[in-house]
NUTI-274388 format. One line per 10 residues: for each residue x, y, z of N, C-alpha, C, O. Coordinates in Angstrom, 2 decimals, decimal comma. Last residue first. Example, Ala and Ser with C-alpha at 12.3 -4.5 7.8 and 13.67 -1.06 7.14 Angstrom:
12,85:-2,25:7,08:13,67:-1,06:7,14:12,90:0,03:7,87:13,41:1,14:8,04 ~ 13,19:-5,69:7,80:12,30:-4,50:7,80:13,20:-3,30:7,80:14,24:-3,32:8,46
//
This chain:
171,21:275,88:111,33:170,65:274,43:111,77:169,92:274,07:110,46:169,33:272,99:110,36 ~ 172,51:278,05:109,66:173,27:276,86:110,18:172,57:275,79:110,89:173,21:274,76:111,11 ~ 171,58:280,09:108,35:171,53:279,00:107,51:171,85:277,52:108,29:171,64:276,38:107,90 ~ 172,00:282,37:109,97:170,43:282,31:109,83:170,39:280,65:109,19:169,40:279,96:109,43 ~ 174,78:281,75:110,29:174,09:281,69:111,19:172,78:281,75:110,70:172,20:280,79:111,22 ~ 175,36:283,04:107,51:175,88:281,66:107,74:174,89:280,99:109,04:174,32:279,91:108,87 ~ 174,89:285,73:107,78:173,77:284,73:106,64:174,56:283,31:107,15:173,79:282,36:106,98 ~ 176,20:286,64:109,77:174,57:286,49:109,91:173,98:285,82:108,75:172,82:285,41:108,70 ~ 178,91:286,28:108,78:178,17:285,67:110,15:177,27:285,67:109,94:176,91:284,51:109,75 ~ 178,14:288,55:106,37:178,51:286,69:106,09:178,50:285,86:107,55:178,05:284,71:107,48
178,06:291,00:107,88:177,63:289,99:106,82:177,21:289,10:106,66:176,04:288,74:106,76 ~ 180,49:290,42:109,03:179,75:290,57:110,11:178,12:290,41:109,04:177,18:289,75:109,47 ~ 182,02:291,11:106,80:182,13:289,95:107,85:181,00:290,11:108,68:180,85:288,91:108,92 ~ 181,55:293,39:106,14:181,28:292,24:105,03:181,09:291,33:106,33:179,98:290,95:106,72 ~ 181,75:295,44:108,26:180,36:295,09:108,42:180,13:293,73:106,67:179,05:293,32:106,23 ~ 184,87:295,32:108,67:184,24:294,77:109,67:182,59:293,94:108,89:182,26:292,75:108,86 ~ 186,84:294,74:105,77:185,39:295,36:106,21:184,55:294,89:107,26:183,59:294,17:107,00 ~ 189,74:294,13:106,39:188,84:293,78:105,36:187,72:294,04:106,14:187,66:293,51:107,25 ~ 193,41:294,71:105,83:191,91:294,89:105,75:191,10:294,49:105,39:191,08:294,23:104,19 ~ 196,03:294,43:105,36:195,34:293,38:105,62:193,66:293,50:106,05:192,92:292,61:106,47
197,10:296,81:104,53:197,72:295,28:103,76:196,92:294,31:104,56:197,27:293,15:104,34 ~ 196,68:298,38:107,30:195,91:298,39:105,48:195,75:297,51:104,89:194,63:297,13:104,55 ~ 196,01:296,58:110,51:197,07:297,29:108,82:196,42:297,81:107,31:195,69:297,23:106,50 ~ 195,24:295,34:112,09:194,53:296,92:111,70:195,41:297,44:110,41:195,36:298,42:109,66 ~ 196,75:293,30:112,48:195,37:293,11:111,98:195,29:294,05:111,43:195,24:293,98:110,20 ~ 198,77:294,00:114,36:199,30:294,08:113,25:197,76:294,22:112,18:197,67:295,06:111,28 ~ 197,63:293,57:116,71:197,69:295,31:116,17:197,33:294,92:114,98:196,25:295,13:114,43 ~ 195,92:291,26:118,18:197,17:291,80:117,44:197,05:292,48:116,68:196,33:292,17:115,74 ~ 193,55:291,44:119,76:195,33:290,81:120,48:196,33:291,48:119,70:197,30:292,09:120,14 ~ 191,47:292,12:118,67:191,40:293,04:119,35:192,88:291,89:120,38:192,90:291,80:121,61
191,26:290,13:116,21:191,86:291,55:116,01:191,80:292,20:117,48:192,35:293,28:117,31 ~ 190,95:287,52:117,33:192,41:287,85:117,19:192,59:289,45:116,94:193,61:290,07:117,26 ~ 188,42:287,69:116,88:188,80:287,56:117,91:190,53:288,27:118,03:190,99:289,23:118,65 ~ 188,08:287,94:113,78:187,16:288,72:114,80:187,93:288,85:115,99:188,23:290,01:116,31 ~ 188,85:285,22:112,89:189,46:286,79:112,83:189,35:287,77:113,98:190,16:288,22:114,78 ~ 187,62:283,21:114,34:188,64:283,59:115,02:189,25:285,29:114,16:189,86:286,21:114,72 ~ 185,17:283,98:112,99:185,21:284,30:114,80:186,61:284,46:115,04:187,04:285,40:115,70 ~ 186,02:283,19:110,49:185,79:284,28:110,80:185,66:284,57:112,11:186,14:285,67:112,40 ~ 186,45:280,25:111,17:187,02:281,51:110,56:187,08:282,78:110,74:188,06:283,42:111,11 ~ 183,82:279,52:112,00:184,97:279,57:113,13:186,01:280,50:112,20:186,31:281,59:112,69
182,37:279,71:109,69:182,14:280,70:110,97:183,26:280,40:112,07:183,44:281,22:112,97 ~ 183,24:277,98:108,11:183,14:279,18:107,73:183,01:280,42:108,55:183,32:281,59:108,33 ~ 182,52:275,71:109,68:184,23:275,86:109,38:184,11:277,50:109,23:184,69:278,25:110,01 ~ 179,81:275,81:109,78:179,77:276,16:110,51:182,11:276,21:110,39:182,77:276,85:111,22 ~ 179,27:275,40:106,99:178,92:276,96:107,52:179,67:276,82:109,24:180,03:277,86:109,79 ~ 180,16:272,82:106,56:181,04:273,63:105,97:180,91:275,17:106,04:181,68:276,02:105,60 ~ 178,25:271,76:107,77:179,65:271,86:108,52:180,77:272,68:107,58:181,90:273,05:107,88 ~ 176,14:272,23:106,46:176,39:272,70:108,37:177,08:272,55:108,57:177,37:272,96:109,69 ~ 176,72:270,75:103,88:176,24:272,38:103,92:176,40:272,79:105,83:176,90:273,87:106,13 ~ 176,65:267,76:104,83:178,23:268,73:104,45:177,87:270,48:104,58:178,56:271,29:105,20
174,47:268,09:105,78:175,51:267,29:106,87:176,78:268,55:106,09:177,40:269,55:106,47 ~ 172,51:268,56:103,88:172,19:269,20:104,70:173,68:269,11:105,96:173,83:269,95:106,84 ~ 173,25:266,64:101,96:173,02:267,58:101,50:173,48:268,52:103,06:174,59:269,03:103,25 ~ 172,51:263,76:103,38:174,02:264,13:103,00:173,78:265,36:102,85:174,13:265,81:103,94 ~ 169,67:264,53:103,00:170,11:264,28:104,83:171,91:264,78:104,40:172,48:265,76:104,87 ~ 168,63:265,15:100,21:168,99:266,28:101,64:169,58:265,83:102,55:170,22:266,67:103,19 ~ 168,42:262,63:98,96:169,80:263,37:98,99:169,74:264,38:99,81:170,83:264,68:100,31 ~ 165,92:262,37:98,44:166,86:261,06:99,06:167,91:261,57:99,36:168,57:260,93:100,18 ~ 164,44:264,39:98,73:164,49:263,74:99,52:165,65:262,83:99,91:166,16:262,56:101,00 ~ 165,20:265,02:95,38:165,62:266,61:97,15:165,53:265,61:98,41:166,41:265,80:99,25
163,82:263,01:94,50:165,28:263,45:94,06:166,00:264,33:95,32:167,06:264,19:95,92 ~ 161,26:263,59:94,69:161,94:262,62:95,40:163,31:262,93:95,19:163,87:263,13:96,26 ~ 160,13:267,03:95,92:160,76:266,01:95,32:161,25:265,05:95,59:161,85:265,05:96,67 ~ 159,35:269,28:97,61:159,35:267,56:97,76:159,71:266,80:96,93:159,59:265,61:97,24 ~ 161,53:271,78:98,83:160,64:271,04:97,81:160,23:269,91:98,27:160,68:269,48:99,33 ~ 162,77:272,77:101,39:161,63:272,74:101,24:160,41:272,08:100,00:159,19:271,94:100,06 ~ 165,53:271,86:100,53:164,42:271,17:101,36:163,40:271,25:101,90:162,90:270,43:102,67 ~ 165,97:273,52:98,25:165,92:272,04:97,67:164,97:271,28:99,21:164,05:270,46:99,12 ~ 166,25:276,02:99,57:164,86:275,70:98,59:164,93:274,33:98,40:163,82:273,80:98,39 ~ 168,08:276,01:100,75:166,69:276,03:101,42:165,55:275,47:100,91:164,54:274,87:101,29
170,24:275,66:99,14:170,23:274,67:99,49:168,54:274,93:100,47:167,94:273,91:100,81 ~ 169,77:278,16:98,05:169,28:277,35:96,86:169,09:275,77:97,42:168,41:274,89:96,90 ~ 170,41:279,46:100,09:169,26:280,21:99,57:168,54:278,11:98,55:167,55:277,39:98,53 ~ 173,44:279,11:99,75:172,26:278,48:101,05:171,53:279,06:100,80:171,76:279,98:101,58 ~ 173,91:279,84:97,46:174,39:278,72:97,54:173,63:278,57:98,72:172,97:277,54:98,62 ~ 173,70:282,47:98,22:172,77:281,97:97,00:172,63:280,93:97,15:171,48:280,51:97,10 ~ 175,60:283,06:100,14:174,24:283,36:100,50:173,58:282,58:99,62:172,74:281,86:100,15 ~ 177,92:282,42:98,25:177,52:282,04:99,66:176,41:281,81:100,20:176,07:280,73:100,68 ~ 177,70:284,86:96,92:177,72:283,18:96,56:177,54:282,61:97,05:176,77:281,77:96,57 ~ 178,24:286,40:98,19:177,20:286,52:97,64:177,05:284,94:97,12:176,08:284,18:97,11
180,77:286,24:99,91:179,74:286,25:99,99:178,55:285,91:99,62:177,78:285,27:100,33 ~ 183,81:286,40:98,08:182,49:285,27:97,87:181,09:285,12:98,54:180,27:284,29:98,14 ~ 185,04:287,83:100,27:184,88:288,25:98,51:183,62:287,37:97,79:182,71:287,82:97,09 ~ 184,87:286,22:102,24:184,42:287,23:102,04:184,36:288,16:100,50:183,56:288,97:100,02 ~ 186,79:283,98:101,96:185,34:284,06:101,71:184,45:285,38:101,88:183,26:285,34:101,57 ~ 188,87:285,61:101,00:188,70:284,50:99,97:187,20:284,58:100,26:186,38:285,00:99,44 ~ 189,54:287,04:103,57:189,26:288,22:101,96:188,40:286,86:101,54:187,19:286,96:101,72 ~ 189,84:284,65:105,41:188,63:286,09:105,18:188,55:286,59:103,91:187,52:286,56:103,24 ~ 192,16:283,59:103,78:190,95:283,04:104,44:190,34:283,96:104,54:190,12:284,40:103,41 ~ 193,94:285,82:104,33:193,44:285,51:102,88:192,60:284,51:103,15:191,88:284,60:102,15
194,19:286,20:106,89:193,52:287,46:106,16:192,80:286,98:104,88:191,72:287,34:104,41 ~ 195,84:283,96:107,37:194,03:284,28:108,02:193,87:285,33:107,13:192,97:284,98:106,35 ~ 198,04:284,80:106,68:197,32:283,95:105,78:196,32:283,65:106,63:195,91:282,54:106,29 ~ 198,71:287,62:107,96:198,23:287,33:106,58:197,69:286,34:106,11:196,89:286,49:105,19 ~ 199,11:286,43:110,31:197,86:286,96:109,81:197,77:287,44:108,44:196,68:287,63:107,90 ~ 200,05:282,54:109,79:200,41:283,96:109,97:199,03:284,71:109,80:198,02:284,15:109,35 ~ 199,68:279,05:111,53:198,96:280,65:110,07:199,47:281,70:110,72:199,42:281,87:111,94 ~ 200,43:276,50:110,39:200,71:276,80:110,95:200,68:278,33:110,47:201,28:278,83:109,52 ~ 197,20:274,34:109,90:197,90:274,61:109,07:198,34:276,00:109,93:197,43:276,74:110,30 ~ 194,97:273,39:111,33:196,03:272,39:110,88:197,55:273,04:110,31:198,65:272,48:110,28
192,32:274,71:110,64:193,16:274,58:111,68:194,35:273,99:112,07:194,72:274,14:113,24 ~ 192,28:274,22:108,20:192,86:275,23:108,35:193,45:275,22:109,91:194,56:275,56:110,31 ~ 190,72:271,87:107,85:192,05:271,54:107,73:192,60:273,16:108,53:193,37:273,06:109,48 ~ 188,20:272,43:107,36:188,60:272,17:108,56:190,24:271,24:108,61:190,61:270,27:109,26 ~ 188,36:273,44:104,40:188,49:274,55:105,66:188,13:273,84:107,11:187,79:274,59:108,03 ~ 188,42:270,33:102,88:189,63:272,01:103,24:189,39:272,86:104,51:190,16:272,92:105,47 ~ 186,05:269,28:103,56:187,27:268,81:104,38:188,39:269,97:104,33:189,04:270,44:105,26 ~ 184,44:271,40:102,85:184,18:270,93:105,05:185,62:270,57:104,91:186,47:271,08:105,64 ~ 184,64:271,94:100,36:184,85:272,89:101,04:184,77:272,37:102,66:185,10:273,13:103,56 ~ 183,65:269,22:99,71:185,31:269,56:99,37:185,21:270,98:100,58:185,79:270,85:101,66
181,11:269,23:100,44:182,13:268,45:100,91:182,92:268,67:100,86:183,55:268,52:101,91 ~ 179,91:271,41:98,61:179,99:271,60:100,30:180,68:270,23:101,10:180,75:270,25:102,32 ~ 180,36:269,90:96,23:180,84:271,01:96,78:181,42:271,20:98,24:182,52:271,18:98,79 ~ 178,47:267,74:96,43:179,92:267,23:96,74:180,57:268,80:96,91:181,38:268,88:97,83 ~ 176,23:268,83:96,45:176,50:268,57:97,95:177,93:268,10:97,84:178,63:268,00:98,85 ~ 176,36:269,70:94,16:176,19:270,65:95,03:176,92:270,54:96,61:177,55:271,24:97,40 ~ 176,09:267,63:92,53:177,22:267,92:92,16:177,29:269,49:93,30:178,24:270,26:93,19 ~ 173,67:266,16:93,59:174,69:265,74:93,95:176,07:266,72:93,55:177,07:266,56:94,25 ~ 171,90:268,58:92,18:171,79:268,25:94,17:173,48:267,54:94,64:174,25:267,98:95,49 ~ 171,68:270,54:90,24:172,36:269,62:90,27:172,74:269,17:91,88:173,75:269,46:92,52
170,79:272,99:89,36:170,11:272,02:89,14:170,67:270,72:89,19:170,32:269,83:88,40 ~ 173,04:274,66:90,12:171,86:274,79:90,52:170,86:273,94:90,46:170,00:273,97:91,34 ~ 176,04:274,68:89,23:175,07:273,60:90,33:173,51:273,64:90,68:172,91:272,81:91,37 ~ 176,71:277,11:89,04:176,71:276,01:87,60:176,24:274,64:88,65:176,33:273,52:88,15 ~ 177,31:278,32:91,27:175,90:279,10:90,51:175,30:278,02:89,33:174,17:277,93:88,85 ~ 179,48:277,27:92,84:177,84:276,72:93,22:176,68:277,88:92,01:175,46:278,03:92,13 ~ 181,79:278,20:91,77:181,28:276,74:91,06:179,40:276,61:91,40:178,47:276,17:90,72 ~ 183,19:279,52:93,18:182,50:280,03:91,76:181,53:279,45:91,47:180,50:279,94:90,99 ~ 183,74:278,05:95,40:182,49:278,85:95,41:182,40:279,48:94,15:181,34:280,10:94,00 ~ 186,58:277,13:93,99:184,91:276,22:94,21:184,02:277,23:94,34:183,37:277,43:93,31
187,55:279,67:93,50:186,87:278,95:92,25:185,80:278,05:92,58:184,69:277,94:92,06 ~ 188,48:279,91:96,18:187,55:280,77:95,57:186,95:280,11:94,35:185,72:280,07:94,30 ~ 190,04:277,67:96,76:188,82:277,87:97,56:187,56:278,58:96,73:186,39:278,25:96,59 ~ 191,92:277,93:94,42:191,11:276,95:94,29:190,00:277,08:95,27:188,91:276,68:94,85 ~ 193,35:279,99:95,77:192,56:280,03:94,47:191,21:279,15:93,83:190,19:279,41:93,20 ~ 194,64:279,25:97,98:193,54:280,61:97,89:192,75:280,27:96,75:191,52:280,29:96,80 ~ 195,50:276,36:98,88:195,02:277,21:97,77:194,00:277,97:98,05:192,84:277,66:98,31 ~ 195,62:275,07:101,41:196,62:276,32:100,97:196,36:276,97:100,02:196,78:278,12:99,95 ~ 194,05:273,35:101,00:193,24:273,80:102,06:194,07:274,86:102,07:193,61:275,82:102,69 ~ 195,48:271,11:99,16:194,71:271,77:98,79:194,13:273,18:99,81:193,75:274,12:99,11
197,29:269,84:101,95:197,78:270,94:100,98:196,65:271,43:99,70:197,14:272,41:99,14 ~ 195,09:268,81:103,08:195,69:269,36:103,98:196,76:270,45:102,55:196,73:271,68:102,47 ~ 194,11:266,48:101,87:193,16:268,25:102,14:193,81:269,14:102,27:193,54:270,25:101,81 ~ 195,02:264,48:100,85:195,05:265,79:100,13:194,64:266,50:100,48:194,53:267,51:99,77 ~ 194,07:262,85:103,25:195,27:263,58:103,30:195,36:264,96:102,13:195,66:266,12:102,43 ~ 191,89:261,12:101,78:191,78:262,45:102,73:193,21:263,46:103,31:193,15:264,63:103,69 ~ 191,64:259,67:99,67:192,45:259,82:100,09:192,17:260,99:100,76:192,26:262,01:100,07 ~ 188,44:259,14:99,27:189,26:257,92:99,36:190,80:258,28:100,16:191,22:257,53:101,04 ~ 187,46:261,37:99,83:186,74:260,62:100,29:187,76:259,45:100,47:187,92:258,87:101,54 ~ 188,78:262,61:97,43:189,45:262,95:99,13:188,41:262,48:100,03:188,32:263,12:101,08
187,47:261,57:95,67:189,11:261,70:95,95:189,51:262,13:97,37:190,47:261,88:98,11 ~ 185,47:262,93:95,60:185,27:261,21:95,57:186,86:260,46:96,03:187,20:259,37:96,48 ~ 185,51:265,35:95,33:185,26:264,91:96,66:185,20:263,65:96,23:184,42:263,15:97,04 ~ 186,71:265,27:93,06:187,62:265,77:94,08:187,06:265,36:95,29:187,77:265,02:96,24 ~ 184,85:264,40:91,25:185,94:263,73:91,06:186,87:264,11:92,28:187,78:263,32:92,55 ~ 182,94:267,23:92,00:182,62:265,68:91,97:183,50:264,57:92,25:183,25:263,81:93,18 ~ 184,93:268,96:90,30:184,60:269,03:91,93:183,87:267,98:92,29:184,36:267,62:93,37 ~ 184,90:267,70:88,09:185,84:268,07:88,14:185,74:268,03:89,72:186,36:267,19:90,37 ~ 182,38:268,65:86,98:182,73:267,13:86,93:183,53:266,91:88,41:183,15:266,31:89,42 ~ 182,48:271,32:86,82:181,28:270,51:88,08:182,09:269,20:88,21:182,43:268,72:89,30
183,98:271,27:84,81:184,43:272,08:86,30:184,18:271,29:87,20:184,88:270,71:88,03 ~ 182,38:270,31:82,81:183,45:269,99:83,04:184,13:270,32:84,39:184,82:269,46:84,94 ~ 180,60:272,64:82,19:179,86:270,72:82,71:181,22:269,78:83,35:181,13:268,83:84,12 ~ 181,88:274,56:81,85:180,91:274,52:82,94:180,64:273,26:83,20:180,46:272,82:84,33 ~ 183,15:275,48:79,57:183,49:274,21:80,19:183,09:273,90:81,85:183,70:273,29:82,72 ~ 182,60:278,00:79,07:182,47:277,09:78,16:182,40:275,18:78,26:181,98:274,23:77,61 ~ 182,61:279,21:81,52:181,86:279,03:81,27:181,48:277,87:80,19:180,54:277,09:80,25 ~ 185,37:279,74:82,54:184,80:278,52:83,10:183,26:277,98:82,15:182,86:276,82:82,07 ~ 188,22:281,37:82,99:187,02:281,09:82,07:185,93:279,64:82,45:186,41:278,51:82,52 ~ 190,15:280,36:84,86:189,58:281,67:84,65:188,31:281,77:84,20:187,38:282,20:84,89
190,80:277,32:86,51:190,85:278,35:84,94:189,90:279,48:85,23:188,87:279,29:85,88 ~ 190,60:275,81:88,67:191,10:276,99:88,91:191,45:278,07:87,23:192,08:279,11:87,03 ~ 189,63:273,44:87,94:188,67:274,17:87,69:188,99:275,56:88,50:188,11:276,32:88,91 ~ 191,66:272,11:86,69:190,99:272,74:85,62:189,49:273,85:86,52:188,69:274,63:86,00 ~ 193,47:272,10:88,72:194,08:273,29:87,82:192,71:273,62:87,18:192,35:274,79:87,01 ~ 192,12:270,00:90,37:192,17:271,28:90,46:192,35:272,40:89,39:191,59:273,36:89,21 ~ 192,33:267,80:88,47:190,99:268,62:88,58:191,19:270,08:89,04:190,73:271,09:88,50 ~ 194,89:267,27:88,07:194,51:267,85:86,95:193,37:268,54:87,37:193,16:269,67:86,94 ~ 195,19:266,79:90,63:196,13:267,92:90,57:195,60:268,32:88,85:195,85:269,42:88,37 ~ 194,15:263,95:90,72:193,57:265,42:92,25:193,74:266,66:91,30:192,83:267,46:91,10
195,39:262,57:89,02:194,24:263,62:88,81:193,42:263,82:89,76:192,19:263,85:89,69 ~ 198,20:262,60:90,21:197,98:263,63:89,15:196,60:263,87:88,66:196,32:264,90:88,05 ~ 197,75:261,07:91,78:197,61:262,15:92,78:197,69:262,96:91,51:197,24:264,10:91,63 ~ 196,01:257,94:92,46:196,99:259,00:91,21:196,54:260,15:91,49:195,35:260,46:91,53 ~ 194,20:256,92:94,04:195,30:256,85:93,88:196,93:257,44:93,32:198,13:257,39:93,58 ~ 191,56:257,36:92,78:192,00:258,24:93,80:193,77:257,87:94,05:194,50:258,84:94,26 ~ 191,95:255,10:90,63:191,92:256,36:90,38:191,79:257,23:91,44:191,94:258,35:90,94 ~ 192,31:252,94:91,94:192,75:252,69:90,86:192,95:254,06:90,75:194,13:254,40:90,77 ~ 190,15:253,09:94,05:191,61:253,20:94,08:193,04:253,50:93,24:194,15:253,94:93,53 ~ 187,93:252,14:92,72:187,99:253,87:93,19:189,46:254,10:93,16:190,00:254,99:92,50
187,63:250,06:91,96:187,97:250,39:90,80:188,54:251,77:91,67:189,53:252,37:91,25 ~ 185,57:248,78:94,17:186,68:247,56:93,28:187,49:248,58:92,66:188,61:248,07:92,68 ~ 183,64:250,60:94,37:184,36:250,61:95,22:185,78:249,21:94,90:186,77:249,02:95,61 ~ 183,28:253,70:92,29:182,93:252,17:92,60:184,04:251,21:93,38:185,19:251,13:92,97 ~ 183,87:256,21:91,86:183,08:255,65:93,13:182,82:253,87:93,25:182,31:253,15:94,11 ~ 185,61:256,00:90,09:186,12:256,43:91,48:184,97:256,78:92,24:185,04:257,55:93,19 ~ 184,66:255,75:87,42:185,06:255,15:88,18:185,26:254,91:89,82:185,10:253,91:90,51 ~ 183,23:258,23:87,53:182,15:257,06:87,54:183,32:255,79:88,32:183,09:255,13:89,33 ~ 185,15:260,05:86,86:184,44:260,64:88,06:183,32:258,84:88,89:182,95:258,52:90,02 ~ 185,97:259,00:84,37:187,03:258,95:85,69:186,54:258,46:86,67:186,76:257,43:87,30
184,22:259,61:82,97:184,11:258,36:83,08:184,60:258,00:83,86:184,28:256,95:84,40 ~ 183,68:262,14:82,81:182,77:261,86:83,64:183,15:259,89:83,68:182,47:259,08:84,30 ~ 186,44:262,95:81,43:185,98:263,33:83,12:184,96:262,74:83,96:184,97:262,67:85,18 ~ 185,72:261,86:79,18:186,92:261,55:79,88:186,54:261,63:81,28:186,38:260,72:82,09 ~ 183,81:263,82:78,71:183,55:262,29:78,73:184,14:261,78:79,19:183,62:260,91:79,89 ~ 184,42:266,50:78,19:183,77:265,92:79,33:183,67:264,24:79,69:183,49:263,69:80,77 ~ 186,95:266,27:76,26:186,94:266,66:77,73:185,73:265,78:78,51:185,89:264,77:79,20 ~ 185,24:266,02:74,17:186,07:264,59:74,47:186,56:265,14:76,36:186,48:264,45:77,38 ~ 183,83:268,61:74,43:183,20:267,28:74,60:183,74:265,97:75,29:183,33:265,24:76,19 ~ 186,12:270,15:73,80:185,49:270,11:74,99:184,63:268,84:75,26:184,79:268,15:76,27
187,35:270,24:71,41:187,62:269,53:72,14:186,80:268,77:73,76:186,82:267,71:74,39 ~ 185,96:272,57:70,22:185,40:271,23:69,81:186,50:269,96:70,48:186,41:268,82:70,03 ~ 187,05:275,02:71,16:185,83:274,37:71,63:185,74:272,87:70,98:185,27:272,04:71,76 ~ 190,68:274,93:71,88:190,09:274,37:70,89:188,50:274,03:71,45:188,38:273,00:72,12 ~ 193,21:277,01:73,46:191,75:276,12:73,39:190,77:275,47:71,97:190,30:276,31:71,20 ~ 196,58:276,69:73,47:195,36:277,04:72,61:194,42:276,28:72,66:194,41:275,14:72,18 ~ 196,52:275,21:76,83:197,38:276,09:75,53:196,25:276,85:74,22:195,22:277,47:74,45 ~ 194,66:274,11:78,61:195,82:275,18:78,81:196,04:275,94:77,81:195,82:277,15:77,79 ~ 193,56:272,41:76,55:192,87:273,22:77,27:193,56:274,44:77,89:193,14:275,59:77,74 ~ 196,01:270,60:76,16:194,92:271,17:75,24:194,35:272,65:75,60:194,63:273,72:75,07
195,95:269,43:78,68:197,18:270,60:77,96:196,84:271,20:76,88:197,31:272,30:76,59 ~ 194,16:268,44:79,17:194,10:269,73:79,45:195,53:270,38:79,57:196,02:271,32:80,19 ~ 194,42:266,30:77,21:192,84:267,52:76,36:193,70:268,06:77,87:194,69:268,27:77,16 ~ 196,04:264,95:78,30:196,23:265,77:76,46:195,46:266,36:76,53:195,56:267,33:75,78 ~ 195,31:264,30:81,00:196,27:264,90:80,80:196,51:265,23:79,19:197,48:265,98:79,03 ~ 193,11:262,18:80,03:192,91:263,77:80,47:193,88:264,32:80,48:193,68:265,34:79,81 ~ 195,04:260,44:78,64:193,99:261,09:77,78:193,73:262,41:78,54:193,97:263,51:78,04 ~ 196,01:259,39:80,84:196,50:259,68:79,81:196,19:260,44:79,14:196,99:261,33:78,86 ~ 193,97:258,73:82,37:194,65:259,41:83,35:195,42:260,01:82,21:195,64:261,21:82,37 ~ 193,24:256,29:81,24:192,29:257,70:81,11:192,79:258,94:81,55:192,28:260,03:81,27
195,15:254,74:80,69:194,47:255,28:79,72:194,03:256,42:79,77:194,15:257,36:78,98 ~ 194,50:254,11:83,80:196,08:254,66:83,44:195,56:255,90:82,03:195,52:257,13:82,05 ~ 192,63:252,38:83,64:192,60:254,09:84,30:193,78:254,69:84,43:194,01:255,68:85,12 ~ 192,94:250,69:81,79:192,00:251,73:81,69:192,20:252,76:82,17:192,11:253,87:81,65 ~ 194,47:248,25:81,62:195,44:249,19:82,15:194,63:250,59:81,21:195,17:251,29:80,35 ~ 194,02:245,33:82,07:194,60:246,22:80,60:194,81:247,40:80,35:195,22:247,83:79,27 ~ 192,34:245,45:83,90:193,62:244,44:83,97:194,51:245,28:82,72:195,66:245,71:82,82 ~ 189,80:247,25:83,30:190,84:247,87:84,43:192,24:247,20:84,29:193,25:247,88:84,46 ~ 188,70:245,59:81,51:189,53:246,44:80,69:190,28:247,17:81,72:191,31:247,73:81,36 ~ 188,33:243,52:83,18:189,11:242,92:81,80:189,67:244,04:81,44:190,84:244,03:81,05
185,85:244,69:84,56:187,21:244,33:85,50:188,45:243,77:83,94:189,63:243,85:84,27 ~ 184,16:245,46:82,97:185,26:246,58:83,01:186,32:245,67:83,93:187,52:245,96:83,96 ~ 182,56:243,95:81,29:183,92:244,05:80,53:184,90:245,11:81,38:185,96:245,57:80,95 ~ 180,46:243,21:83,19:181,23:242,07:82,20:182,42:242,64:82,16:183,36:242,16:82,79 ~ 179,47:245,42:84,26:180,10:244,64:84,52:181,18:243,52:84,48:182,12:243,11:85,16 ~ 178,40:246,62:81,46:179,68:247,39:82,08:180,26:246,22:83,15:181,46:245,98:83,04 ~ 176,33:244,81:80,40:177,49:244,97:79,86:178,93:245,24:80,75:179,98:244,60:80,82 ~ 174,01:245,65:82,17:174,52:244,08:82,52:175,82:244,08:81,54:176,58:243,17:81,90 ~ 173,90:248,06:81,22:173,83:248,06:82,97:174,52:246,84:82,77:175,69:246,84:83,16 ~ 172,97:247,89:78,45:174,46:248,95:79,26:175,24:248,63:80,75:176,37:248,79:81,22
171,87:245,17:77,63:171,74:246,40:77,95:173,32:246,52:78,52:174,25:245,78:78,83 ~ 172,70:242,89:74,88:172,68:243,15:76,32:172,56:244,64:76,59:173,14:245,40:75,81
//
């Protein structure tokens, strides 16, 4: 039997027998693995794990099974808040894939992911190891719509607006590339760019346009509260003003 008419057969038998527990098992050893002394020749069993998760948790009998377990929201993040990324580039991507399939199912996690400075910035690490990859792009610009339209949600001092600005403003350039690269996919014709621009194009405008209420409200708030003008909270009128005009040239 081929692959396609197999997986049916045997996965509801091997979900009863307690698979995505298994797997939930297994990723948790390779990224304590991964934490502690890295081992490259682990990486593989890494990805496979990840991409079998990532496979589960779209199918809609099985997703639950695995959006469910809030420990691998909390493994993806960590892994793709690592420093080093390169070696385990196929793994990251996975990783942000598995997050928007996760907060597709459980959308509440936004709201305390949408506190990580770190993790914001790492996703936008992420769009350069996407380039040839439409779906693992557009789930990006998903994770980033549901976090940063959480922010409004979340009760903010100006420091923690500041670190919203620094975060995407430090990321600019990424930014720009990342809608440079989403231009190019709809100007190609490909069938591949076709079937997937309409989603493509939905999460990328709403996650420019979260990006720009951000920053407007900086903008706005500095000429109410002094405190803004502080050192400890600076950040370069003309970056921002920047990143408005490439978000805006990108936003219809």
């Amino acid at each position: 039997m081929e692959n396609q008419q197999v997986v049916p057969v045997l996965l509801p038998s091997l979900v009863k027998l307690g698979l995505p527990t298994l797997l939930v098992n297994l990723l948790a050893f390779e990224m304590g693995k991964l934490t502690g002394d890295r081992m490259p020749e682990r990486y593989p069993a890494l990805d496979i794990i990840l991409r079998t998760v990532e496979s589960l948790s779209v199918i809609d009998d099985y997703s639950k099974e695995i959006c469910s377990k809030k420990e691998v929201a909390h493994m993806a993040v960590e892994l793709i808040k690592l420093p080093d990324k390169i070696e385990i580039s196929s793994s990251c991507v996975t990783a942000a894939v598995l997050i928007a399939n996760i907060l597709a199912d459980a959308p509440d996690l936004a709201l305390e992911m949408s506190k990580d400075f770190l993790l914001l910035q790492s996703l936008l690490d992420l769009f350069p190891l996407t380039s040839d990859d439409l779906e693992a792009r557009n789930a990006l610009w998903s994770v980033l719509t549901r976090l940063l339209l959480r922010v409004k949600d979340i009760e903010m001092s100006s420091s923690t607006l500041h670190q919203y600005v620094q975060s995407l403003v430090s990321k600019s350039d990424l930014i720009e590339d990342a809608l440079l690269d989403s231009e190019w996919d709809r100007s190609s014709g490909n069938n591949e760019t076709l079937s997937t621009s309409g989603a493509n194009i939905n999460s990328r405008t709403s996650a420019i346009k979260c990006i720009l209420n951000i920053l407007h409200h900086w903008k706005s708030l500095q000429k109410e509260r002094t405190e803004l003008h502080d050192a400890a909270l600076y950040v370069d009128d003309k970056d921002i003003q920047k990143l408005i005009d490439c978000c805006q040239k990108h936003e219809s």
